[in-house]
C-alpha positions as CSV (number, residue, x, y, z in Angstrom):
1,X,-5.2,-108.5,57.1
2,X,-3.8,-106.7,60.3
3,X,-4.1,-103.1,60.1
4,X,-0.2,-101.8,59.4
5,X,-1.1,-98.9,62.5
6,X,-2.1,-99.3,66.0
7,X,-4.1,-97.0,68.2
8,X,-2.6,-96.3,71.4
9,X,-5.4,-94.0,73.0
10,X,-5.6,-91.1,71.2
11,X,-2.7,-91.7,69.0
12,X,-1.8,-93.8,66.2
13,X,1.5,-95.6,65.6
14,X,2.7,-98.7,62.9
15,X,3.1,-101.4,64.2
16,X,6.8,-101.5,62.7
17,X,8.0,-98.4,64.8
18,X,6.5,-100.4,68.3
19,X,8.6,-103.4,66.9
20,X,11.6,-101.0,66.2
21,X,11.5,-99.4,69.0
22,X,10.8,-102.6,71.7
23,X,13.6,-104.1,70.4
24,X,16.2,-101.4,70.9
25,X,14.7,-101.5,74.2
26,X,15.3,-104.7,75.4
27,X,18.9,-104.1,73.9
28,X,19.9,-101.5,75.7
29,X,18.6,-103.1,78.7
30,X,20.3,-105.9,78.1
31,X,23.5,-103.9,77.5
32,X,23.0,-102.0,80.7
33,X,23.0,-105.2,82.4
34,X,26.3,-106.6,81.1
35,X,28.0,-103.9,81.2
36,X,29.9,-103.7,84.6
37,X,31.1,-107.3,84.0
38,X,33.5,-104.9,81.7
39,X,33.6,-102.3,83.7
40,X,31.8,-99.9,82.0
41,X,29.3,-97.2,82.9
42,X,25.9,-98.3,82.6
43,X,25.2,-94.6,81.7
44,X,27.4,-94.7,78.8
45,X,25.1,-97.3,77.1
46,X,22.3,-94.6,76.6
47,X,24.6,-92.2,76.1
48,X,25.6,-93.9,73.2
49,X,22.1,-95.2,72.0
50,X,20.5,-91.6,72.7
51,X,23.1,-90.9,69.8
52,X,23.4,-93.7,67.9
53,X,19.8,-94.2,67.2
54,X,18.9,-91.3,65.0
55,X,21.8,-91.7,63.4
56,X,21.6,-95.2,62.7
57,X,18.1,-94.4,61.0
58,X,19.3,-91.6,59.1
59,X,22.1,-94.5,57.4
60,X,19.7,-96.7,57.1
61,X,17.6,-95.0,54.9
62,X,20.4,-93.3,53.1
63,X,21.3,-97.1,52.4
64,X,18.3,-97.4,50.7
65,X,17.9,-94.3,48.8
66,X,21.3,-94.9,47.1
67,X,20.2,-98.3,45.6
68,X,17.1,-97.4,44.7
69,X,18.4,-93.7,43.0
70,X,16.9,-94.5,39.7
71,X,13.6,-94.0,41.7
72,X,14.6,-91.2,43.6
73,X,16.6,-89.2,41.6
74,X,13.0,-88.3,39.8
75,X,10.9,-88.3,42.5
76,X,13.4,-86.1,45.2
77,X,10.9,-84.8,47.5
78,X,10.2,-88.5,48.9
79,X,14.1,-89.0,49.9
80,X,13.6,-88.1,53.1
81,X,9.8,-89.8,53.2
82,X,11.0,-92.2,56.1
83,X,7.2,-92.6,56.8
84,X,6.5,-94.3,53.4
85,X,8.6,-96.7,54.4
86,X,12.7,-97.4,52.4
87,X,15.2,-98.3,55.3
88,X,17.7,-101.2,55.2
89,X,19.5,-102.8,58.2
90,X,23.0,-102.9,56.5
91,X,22.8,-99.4,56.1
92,X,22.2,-98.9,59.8
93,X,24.5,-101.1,61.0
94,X,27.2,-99.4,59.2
95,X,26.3,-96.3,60.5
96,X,25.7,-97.7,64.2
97,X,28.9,-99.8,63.9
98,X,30.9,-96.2,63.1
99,X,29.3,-94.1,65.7
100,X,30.4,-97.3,67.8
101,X,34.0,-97.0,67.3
102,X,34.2,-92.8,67.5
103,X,32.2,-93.0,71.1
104,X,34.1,-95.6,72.9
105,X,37.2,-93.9,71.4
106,X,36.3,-90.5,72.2
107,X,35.2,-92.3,75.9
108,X,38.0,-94.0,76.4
109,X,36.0,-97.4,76.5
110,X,37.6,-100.7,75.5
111,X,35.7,-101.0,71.9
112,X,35.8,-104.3,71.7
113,X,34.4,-104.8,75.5
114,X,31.3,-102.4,73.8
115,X,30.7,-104.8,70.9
116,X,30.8,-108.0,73.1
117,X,28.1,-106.4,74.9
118,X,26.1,-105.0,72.3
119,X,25.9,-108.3,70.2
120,X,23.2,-109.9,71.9
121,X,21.4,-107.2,72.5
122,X,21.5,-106.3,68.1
123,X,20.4,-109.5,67.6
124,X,17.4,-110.0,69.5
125,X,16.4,-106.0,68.3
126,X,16.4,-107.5,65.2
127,X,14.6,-110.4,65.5
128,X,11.9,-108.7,67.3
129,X,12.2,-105.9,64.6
130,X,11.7,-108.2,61.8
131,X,7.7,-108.6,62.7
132,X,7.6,-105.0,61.8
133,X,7.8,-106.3,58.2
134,X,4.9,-108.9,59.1
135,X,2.4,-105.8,60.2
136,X,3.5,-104.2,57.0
137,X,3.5,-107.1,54.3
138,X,6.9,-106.7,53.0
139,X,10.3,-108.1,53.0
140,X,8.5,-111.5,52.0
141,X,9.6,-114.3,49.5
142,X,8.2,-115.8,46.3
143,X,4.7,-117.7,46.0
144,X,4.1,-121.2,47.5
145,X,1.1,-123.5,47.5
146,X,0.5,-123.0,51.1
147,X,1.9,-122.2,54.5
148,X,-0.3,-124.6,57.3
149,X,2.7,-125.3,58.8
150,X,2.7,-121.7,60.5
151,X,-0.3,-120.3,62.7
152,X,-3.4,-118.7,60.9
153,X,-2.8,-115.2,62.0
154,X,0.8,-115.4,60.0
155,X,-0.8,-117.3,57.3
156,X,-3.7,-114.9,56.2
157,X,-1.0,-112.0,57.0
158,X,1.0,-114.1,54.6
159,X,-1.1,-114.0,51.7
160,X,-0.4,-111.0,49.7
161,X,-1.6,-110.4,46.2
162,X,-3.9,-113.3,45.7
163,X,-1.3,-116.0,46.7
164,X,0.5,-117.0,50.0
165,X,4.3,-115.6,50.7
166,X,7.5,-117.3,51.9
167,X,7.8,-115.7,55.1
168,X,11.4,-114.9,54.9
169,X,10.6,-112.0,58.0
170,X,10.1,-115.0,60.2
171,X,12.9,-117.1,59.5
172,X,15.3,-114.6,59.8
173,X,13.5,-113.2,63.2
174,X,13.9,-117.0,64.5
175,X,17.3,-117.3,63.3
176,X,18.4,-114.3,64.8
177,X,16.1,-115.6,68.4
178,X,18.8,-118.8,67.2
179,X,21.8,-116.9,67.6
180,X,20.8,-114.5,70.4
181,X,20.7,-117.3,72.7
182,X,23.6,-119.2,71.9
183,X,25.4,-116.0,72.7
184,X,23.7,-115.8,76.0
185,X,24.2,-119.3,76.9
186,X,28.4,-119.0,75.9
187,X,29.6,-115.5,76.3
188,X,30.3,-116.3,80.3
189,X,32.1,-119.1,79.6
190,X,36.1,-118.2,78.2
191,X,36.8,-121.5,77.2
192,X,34.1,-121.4,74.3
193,X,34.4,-117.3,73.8
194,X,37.1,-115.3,74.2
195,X,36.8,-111.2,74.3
196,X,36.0,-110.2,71.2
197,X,34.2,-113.6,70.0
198,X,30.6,-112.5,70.9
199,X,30.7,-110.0,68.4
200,X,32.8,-112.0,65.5
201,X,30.0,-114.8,66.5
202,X,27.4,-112.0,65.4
203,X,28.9,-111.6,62.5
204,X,29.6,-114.7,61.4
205,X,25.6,-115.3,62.4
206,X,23.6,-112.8,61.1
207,X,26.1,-113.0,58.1
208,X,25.1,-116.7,57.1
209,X,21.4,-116.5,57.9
210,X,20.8,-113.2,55.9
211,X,22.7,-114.8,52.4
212,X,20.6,-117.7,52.5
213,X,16.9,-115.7,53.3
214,X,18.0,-113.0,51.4
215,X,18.1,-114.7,48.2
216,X,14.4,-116.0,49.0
217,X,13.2,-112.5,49.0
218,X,11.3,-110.7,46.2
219,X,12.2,-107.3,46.8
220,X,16.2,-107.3,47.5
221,X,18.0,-104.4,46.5
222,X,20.0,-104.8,43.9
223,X,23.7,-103.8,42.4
224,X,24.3,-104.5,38.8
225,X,22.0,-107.6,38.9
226,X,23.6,-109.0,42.0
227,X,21.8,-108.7,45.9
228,X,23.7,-106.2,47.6
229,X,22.9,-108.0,51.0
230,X,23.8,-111.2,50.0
231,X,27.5,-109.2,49.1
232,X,27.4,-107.1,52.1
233,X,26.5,-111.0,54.2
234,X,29.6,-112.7,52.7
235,X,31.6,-109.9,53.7
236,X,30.4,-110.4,57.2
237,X,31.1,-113.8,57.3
238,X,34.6,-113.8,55.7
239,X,35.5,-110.8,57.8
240,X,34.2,-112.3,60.9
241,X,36.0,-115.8,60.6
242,X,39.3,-114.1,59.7
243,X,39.3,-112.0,62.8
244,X,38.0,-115.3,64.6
245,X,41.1,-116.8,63.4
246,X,43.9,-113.8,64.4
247,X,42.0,-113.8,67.5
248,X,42.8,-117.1,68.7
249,X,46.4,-117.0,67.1
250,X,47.0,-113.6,68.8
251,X,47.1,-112.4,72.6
252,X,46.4,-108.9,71.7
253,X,43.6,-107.4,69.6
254,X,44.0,-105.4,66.3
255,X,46.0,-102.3,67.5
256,X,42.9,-100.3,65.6
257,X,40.5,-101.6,68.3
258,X,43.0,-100.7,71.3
259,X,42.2,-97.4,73.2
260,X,46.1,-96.6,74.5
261,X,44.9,-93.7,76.3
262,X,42.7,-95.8,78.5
C-alpha cells in the first residue's frame, strides 16, 4: 500500500492535493496558451483561476455535504473537515462553471470563446486528478477475481479490504486522457468544431464516461436510491447534444452567452 502523504522536505502533503493541484496546472497553462487565438488576455486566465479555485472547492464539498446530510447533520463540526476527505467534482464544476459565466461577463470576454478554451484543459485536470483517488483507495468499484491486466503497483494499491477493486479511478482518468486529446487534435480545425463545440464535446464526453463508471462504483452518492452522478451525467449529455444541435442549425449563439457590451 502507498502511503496516502508525501514528504516534500520538511513538509508533508497527500498525494491527492499534488494530483489536484498539477492538474489545474497544466490547465491553466494550457489555457494561457490558447487563449490569444480568441483574443483574450492571457492574464485573465489566472485572474479567473486565482478566483475560481477556492471557490470551486468550497462547491465541491458543499456538494457533498448536502448528499450525505444524514451524516452531517449529527456530526456538524466535520462539515467543513475538507482534510478528512468528502468533495465531489459535480459540485465543483457547478460552482466553477458559475463563477465562469459572472467573470467573463463582468470582463467583457466572449463566454463561450472562455469555455472552448477551458475544456481541454478540465479534462486532462481531471484525469490527472483522478490518481488522487488511487493514493487514497477510494472512488473504487465492486470485487473481482483479479486485476493482472493492470501493472503491480495499481494492482496491490487495488486490493482494498481483503479483495482486489475495479479500478473505476483509472478508467475514468483514461477516458478523460481519451477525450482530452481528441479535443486537441480537432478544436483547430472548423470544419469538425465550430465555436462553442469544444466545450458541448466536453460535455457530451465527460457526461457519457461518468454514467457508465459511475454505476461501477461502490460509494456513489445517492438521491432517493438513485446515483446523483449518473442524473447529473445524463443531464450533461442531453444538454450538451441539444445545444450541439441549435448550434449547427443557428449562426448566432444563445443570446444568454452573448456579451453585447463587448
Amino acid at each position: 500500500m502507498i502511503d496516502p502523504t508525501a514528504l516534500l522536505g520538511p513538509f508533508e502533503i497527500r498525494w491527492y492535493a499534488l494530483c489536484i493541484i498539477t492538474g489545474v496546472m497544466l490547465a491553466v497553462y494550457l489555457a494561457m496558451k490558447e487563449a490569444p487565438r480568441k483574443k483574450i488576455n492571457p492574464d485573465s486566465v489566472l485572474d479567473f483561476i486565482l478566483l475560481a479555485f477556492p471557490i470551486a472547492i468550497i462547491g465541491a464539498r458543499f456538494y457533498y455535504v448536502i448528499f450525505e446530510w444524514s451524516y452531517y447533520k449529527n456530526h456538524l463540526s466535520e462539515v467543513f473537515a475538507i482534510w478528512n476527505g468528502g468533495i465531489a467534482i459535480y459540485g465543483g464544476l457547478i460552482a466553477g462553471a458559475l463563477v465562469l459565466y459572472f467573470f467573463t461577463r463582468h470582463q467583457l470576454i466572449d463566454t463561450v470563446d472562455f469555455l472552448d478554451i477551458a475544456a481541454p484543459g478540465v479534462l486532462i485536470a481531471q484525469s490527472l486528478g483522478r490518481w488522487g483517488n488511487f493514493f487514497n483507495q477510494e472512488a473504487f468499484g465492486k470485487s473481482v477475481p483479479h486485476l493482472n491486466y493492470l501493472p503491480e503497483v495499481v494492482r496491490n494499491q487495488m486490493y482494498i479490504d481483503g479483495a482486489y477493486r475495479t479500478p473505476t479511478f483509472l478508467y475514468e482518468s483514461l477516458w478523460n486522457l481519451l477525450g482530452f486529446i481528441i479535443i486537441i487534435s480537432l478544436r483547430h480545425k472548423p470544419k469538425l468544431l465550430k465555436k462553442g463545440e469544444p466545450s458541448l464535446f466536453y460535455l457530451v464526453w465527460y457526461g457519457c464516461g461518468r454514467f457508465v463508471i459511475e454505476a461501477m462504483r461502490t460509494d456513489s452518492l445517492m438521491l432517493a436510491g438513485l446515483r446523483v452522478s449518473q442524473w447529473l451525467s445524463a443531464l450533461l449529455v442531453i444538454v450538451g447534444l441539444g445545444l450541439w444541435i441549435y448550434r449547427r442549425r443557428h449562426v448566432d449563439i444563445p443570446f444568454y452567452l452573448k456579451n453585447v457590451n463587448k
